[in-house]
N, CA, C and O atoms as a GROMACS GRO file, in nm:
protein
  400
    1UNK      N    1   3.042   1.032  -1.185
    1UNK     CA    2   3.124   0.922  -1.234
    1UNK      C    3   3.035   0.802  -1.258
    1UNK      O    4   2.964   0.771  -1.162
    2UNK      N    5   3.024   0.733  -1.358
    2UNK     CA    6   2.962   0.616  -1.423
    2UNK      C    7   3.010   0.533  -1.457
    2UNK      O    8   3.130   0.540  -1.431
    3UNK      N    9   2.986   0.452  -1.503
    3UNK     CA   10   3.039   0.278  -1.530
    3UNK      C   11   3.124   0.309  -1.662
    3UNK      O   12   3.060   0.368  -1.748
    4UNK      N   13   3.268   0.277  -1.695
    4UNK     CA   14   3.305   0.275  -1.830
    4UNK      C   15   3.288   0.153  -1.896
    4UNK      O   16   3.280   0.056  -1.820
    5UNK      N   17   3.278   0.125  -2.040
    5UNK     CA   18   3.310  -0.003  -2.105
    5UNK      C   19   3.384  -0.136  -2.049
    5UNK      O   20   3.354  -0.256  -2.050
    6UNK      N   21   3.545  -0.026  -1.978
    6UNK     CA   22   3.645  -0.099  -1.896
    6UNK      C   23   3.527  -0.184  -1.768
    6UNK      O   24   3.525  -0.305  -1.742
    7UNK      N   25   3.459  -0.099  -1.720
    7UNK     CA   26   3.423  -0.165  -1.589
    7UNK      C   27   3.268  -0.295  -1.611
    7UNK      O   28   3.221  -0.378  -1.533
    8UNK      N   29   3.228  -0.254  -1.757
    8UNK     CA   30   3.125  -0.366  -1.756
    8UNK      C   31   3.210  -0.468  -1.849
    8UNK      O   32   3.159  -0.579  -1.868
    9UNK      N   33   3.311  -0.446  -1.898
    9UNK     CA   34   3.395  -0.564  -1.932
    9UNK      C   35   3.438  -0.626  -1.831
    9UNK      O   36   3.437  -0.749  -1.835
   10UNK      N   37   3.483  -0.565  -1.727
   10UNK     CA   38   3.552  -0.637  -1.565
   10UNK      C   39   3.399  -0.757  -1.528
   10UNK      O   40   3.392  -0.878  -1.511
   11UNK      N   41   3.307  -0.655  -1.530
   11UNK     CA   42   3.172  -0.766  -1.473
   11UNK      C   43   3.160  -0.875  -1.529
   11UNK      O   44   3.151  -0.984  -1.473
   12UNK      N   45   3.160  -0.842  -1.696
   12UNK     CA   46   3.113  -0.942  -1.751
   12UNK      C   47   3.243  -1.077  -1.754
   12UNK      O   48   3.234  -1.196  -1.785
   13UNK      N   49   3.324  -1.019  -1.721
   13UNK     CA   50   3.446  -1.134  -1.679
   13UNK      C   51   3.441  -1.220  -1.550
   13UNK      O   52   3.474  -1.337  -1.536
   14UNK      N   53   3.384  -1.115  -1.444
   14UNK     CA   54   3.398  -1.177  -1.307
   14UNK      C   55   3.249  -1.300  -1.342
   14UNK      O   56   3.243  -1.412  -1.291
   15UNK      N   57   3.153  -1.248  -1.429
   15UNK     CA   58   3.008  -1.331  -1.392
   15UNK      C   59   3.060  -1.458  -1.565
   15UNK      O   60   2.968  -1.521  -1.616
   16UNK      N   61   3.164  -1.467  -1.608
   16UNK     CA   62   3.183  -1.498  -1.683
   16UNK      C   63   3.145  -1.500  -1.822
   16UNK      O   64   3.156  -1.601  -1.892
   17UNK      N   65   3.092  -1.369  -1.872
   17UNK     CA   66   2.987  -1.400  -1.969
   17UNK      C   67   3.078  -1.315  -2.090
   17UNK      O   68   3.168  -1.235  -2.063
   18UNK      N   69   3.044  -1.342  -2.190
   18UNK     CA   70   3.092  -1.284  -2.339
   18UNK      C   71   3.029  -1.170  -2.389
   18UNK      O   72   2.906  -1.179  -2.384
   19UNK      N   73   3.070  -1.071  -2.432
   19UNK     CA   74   2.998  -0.934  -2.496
   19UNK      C   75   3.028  -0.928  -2.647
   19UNK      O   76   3.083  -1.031  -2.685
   20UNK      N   77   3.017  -0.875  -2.704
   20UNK     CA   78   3.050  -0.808  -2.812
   20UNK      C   79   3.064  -0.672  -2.776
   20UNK      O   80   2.991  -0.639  -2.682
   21UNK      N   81   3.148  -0.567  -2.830
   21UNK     CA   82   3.189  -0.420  -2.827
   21UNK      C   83   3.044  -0.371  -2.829
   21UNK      O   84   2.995  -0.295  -2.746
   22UNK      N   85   2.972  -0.429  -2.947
   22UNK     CA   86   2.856  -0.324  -2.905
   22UNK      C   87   2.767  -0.363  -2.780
   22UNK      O   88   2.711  -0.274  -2.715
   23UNK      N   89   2.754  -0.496  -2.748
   23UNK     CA   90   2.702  -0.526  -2.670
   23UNK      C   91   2.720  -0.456  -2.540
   23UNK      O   92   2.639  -0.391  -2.476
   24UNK      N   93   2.836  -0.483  -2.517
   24UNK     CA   94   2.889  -0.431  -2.422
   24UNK      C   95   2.903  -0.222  -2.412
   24UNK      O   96   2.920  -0.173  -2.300
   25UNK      N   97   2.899  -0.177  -2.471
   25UNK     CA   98   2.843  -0.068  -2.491
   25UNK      C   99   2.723  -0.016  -2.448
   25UNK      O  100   2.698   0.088  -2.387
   26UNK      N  101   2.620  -0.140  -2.507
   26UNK     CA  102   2.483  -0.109  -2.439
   26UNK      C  103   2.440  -0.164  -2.307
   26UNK      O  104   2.332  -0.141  -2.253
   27UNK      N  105   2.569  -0.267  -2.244
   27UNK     CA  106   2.547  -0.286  -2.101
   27UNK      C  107   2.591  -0.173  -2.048
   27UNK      O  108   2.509  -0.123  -1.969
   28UNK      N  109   2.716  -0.097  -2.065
   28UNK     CA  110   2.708   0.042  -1.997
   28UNK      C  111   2.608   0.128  -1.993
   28UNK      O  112   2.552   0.158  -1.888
   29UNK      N  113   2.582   0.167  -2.090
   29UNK     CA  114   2.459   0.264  -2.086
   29UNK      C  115   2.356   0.215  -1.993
   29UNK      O  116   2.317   0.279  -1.895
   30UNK      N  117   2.304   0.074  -2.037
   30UNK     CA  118   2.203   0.027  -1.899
   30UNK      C  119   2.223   0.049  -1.803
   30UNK      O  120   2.137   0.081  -1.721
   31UNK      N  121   2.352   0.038  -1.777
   31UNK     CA  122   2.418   0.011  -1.621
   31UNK      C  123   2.406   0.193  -1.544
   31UNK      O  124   2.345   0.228  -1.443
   32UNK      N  125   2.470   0.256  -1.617
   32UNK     CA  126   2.414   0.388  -1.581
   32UNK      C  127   2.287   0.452  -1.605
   32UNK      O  128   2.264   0.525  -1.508
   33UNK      N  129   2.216   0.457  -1.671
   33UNK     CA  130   2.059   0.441  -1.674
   33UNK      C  131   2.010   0.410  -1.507
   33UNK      O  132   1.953   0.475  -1.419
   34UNK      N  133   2.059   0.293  -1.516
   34UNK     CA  134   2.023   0.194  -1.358
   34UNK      C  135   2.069   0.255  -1.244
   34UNK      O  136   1.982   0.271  -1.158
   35UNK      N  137   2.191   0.298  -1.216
   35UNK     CA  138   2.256   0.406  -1.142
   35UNK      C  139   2.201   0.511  -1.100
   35UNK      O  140   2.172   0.534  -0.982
   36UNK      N  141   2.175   0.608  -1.228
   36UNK     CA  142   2.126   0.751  -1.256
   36UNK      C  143   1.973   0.716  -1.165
   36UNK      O  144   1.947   0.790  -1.070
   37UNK      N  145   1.897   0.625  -1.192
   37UNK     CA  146   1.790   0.633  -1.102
   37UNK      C  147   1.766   0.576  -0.971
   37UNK      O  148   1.674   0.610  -0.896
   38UNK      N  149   1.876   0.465  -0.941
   38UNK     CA  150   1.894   0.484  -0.814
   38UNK      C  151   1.951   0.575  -0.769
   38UNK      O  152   1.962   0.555  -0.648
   39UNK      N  153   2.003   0.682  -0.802
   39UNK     CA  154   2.020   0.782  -0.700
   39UNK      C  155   1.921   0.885  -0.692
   39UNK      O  156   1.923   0.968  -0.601
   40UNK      N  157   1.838   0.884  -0.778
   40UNK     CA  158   1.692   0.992  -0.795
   40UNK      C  159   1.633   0.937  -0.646
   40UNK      O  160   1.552   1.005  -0.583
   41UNK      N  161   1.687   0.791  -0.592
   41UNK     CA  162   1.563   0.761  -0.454
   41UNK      C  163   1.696   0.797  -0.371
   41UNK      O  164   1.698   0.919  -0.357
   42UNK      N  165   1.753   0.766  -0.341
   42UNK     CA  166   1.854   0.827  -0.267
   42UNK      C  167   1.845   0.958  -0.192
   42UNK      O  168   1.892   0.998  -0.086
   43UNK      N  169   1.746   1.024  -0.311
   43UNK     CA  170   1.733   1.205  -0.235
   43UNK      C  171   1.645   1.203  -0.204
   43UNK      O  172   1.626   1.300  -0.130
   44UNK      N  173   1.512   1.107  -0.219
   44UNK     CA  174   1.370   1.113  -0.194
   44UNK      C  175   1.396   1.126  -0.005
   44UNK      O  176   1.492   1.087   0.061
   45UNK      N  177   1.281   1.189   0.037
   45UNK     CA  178   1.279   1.212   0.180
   45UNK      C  179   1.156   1.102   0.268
   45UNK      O  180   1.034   1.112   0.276
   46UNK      N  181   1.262   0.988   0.331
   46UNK     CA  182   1.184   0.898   0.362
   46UNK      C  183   1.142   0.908   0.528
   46UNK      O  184   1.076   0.823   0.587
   47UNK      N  185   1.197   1.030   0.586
   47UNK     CA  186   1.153   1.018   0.764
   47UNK      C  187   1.033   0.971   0.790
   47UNK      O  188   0.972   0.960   0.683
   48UNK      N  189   0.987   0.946   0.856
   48UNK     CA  190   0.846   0.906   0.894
   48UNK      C  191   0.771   0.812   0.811
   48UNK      O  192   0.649   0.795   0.807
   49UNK      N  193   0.865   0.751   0.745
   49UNK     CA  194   0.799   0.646   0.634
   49UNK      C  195   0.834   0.528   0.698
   49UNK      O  196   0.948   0.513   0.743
   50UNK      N  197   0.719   0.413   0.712
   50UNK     CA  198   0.769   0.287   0.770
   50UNK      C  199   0.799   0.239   0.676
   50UNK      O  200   0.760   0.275   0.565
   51UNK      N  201   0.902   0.115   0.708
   51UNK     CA  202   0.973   0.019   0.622
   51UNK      C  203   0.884  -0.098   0.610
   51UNK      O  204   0.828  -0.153   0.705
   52UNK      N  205   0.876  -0.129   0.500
   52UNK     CA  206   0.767  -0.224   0.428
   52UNK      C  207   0.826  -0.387   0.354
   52UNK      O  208   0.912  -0.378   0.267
   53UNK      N  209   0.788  -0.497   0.384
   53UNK     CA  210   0.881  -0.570   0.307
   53UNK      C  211   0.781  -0.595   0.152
   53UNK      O  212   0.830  -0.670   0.067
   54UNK      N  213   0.691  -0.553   0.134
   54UNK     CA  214   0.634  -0.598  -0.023
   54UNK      C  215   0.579  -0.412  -0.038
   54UNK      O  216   0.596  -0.316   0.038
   55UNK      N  217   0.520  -0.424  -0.148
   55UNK     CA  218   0.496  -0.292  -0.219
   55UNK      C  219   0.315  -0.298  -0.186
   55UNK      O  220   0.257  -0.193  -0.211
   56UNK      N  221   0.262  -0.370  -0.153
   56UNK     CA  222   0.122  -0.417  -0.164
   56UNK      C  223   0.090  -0.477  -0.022
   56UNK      O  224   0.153  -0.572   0.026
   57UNK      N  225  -0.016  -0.410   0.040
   57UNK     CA  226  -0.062  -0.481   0.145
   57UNK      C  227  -0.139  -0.611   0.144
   57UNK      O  228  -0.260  -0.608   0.120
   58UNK      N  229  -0.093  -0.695   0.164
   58UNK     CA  230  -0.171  -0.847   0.187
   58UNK      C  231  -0.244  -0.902   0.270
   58UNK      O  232  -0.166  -0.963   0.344
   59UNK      N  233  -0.342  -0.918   0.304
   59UNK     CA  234  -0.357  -0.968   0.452
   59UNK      C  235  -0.390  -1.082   0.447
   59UNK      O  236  -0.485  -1.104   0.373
   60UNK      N  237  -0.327  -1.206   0.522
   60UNK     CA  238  -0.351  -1.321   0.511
   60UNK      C  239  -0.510  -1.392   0.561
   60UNK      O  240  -0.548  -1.379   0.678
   61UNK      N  241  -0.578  -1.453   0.476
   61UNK     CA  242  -0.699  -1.472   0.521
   61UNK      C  243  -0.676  -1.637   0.603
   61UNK      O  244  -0.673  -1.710   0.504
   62UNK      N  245  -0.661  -1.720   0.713
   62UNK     CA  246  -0.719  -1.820   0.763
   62UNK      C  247  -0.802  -1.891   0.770
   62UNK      O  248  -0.901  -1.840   0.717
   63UNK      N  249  -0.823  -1.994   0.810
   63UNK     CA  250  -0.872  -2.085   0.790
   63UNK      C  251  -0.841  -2.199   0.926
   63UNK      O  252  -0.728  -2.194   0.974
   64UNK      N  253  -0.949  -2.305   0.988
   64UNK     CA  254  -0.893  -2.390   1.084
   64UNK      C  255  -0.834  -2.498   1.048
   64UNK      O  256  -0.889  -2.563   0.959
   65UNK      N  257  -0.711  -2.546   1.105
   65UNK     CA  258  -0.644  -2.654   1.002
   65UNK      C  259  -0.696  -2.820   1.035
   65UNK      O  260  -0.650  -2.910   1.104
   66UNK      N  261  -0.817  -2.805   0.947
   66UNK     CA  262  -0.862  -2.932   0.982
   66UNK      C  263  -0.896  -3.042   0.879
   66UNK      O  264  -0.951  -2.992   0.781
   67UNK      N  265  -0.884  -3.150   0.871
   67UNK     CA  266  -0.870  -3.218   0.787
   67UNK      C  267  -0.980  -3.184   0.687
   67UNK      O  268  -1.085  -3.141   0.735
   68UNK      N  269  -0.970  -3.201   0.535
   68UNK     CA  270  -1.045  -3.206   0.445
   68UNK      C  271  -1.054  -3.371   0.330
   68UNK      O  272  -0.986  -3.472   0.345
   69UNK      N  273  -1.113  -3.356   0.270
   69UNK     CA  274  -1.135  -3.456   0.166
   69UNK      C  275  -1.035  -3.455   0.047
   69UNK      O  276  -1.075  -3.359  -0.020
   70UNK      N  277  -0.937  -3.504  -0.011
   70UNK     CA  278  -0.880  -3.488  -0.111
   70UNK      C  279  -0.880  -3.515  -0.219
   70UNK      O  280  -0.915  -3.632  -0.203
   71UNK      N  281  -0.864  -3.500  -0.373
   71UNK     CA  282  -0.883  -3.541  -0.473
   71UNK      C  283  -0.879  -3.730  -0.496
   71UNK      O  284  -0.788  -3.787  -0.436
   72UNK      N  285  -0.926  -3.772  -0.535
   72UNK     CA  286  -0.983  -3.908  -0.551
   72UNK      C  287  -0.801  -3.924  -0.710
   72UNK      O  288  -0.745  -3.854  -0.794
   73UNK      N  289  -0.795  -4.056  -0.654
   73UNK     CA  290  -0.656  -4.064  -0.805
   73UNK      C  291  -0.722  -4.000  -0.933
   73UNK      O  292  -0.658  -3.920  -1.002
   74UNK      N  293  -0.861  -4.039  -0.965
   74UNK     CA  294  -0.924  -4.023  -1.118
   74UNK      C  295  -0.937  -3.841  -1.084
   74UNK      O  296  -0.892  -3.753  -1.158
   75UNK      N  297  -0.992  -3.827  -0.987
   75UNK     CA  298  -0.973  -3.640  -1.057
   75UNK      C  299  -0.832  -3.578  -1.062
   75UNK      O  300  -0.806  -3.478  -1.128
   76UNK      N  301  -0.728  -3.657  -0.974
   76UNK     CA  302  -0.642  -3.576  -0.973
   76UNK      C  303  -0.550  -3.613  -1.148
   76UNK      O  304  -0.482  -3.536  -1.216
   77UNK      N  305  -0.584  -3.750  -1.169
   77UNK     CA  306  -0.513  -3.774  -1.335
   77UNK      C  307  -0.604  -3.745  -1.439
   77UNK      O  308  -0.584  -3.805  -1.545
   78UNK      N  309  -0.704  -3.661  -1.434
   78UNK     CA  310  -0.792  -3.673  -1.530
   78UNK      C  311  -0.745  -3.568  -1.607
   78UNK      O  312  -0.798  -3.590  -1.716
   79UNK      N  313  -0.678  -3.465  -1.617
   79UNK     CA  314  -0.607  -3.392  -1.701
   79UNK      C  315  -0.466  -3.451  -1.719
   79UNK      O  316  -0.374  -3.376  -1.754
   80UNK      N  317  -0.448  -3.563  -1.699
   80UNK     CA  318  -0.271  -3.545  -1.710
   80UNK      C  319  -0.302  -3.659  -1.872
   80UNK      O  320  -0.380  -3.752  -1.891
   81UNK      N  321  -0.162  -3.567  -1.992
   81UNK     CA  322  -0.164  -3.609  -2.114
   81UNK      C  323  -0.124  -3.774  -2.094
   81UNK      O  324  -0.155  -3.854  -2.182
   82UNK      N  325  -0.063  -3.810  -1.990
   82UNK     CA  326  -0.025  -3.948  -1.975
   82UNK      C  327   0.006  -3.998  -1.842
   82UNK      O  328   0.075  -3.931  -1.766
   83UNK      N  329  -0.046  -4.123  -1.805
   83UNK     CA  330  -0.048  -4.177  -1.684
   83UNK      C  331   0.026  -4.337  -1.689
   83UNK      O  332   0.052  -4.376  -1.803
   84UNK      N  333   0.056  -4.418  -1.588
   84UNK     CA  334   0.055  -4.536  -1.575
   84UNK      C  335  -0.002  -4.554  -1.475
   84UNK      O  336   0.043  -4.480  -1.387
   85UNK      N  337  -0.114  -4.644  -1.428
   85UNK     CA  338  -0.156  -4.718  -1.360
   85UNK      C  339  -0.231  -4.591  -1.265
   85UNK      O  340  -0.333  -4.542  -1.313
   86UNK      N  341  -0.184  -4.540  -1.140
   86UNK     CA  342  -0.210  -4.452  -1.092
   86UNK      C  343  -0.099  -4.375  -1.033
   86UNK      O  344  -0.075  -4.359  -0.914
   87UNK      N  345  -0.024  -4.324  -1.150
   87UNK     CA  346   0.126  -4.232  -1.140
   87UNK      C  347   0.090  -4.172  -1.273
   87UNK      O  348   0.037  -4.232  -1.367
   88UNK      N  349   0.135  -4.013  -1.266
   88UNK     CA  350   0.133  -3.967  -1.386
   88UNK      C  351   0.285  -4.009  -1.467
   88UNK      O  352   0.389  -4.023  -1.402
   89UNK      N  353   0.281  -4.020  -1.576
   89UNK     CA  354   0.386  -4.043  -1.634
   89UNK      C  355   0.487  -3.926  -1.752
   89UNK      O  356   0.439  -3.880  -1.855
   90UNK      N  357   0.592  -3.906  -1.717
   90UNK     CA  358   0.640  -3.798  -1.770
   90UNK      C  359   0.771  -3.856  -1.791
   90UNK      O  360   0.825  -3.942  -1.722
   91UNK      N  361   0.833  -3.776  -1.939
   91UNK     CA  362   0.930  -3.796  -2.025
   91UNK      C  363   1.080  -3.821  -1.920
   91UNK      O  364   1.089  -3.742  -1.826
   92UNK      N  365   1.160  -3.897  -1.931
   92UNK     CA  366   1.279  -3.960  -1.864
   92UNK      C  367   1.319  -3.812  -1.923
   92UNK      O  368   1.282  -3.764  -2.030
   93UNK      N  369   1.407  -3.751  -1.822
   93UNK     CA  370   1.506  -3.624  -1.815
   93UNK      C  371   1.673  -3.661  -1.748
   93UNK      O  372   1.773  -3.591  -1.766
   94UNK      N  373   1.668  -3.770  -1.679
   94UNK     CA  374   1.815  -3.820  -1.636
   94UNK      C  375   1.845  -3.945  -1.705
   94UNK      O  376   1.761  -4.034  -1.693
   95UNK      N  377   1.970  -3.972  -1.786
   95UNK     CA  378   2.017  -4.068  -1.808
   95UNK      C  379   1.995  -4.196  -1.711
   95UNK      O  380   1.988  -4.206  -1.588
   96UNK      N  381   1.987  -4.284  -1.811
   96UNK     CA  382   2.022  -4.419  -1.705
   96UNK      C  383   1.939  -4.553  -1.772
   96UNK      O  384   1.901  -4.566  -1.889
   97UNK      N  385   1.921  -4.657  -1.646
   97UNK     CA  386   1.866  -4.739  -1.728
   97UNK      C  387   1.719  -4.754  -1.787
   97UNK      O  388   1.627  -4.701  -1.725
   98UNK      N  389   1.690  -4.835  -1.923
   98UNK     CA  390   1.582  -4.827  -2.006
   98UNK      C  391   1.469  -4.864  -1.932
   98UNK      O  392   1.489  -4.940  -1.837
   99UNK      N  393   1.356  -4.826  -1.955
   99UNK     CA  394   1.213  -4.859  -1.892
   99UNK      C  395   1.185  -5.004  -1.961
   99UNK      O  396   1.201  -5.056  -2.071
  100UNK      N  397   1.119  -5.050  -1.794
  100UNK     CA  398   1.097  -5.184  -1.883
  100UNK      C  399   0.913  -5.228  -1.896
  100UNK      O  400   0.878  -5.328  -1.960
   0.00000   0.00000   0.00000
């Protein structure tokens, strides 16, 4: 049993989003695609397999946490396309009042 049209129309209602027939057509198919191979791991035989939280072993390298030297204002603005004074300056994104 697989996802019908009916049931990725239900989704796309609950997450509020709009399809088109075909669209929505090809979210089914994805959707079972997606299914069909989660259950291919489902049968895989995991006993004796430890549980892992990343796919890649990492090992964190350290360091003593002790104070260092930090960028000086001029290296840290010396790439920035625009500055004032010693603040980088970047395009107003919230309404409100005018720069003076």
């Amino acid at each position: 049993m697989g996802y019908t049209i009916e049931d990725a129309a239900a989704l796309a209602e609950r997450a509020k989003l709009r399809f088109s027939h075909d669209q929505l057509v090809k979210l089914t198919k994805d959707l079972n695609d997606i299914i069909r191979y989660v259950d291919q791991l489902a049968v895989l035989d995991t006993e004796g397999v430890p549980p892992m939280t990343h796919p890649h072993c990492f090992i964190n390298v350290w360091r003593d946490d002790e104070p260092r030297e930090g960028l000086t204002v001029e290296q840290a603005l010396a790439n920035a396309p625009d500055r004032q004074g010693q603040f980088f300056r970047v395009p107003r994104i919230v309404a409100g009042e005018a720069e003076e």
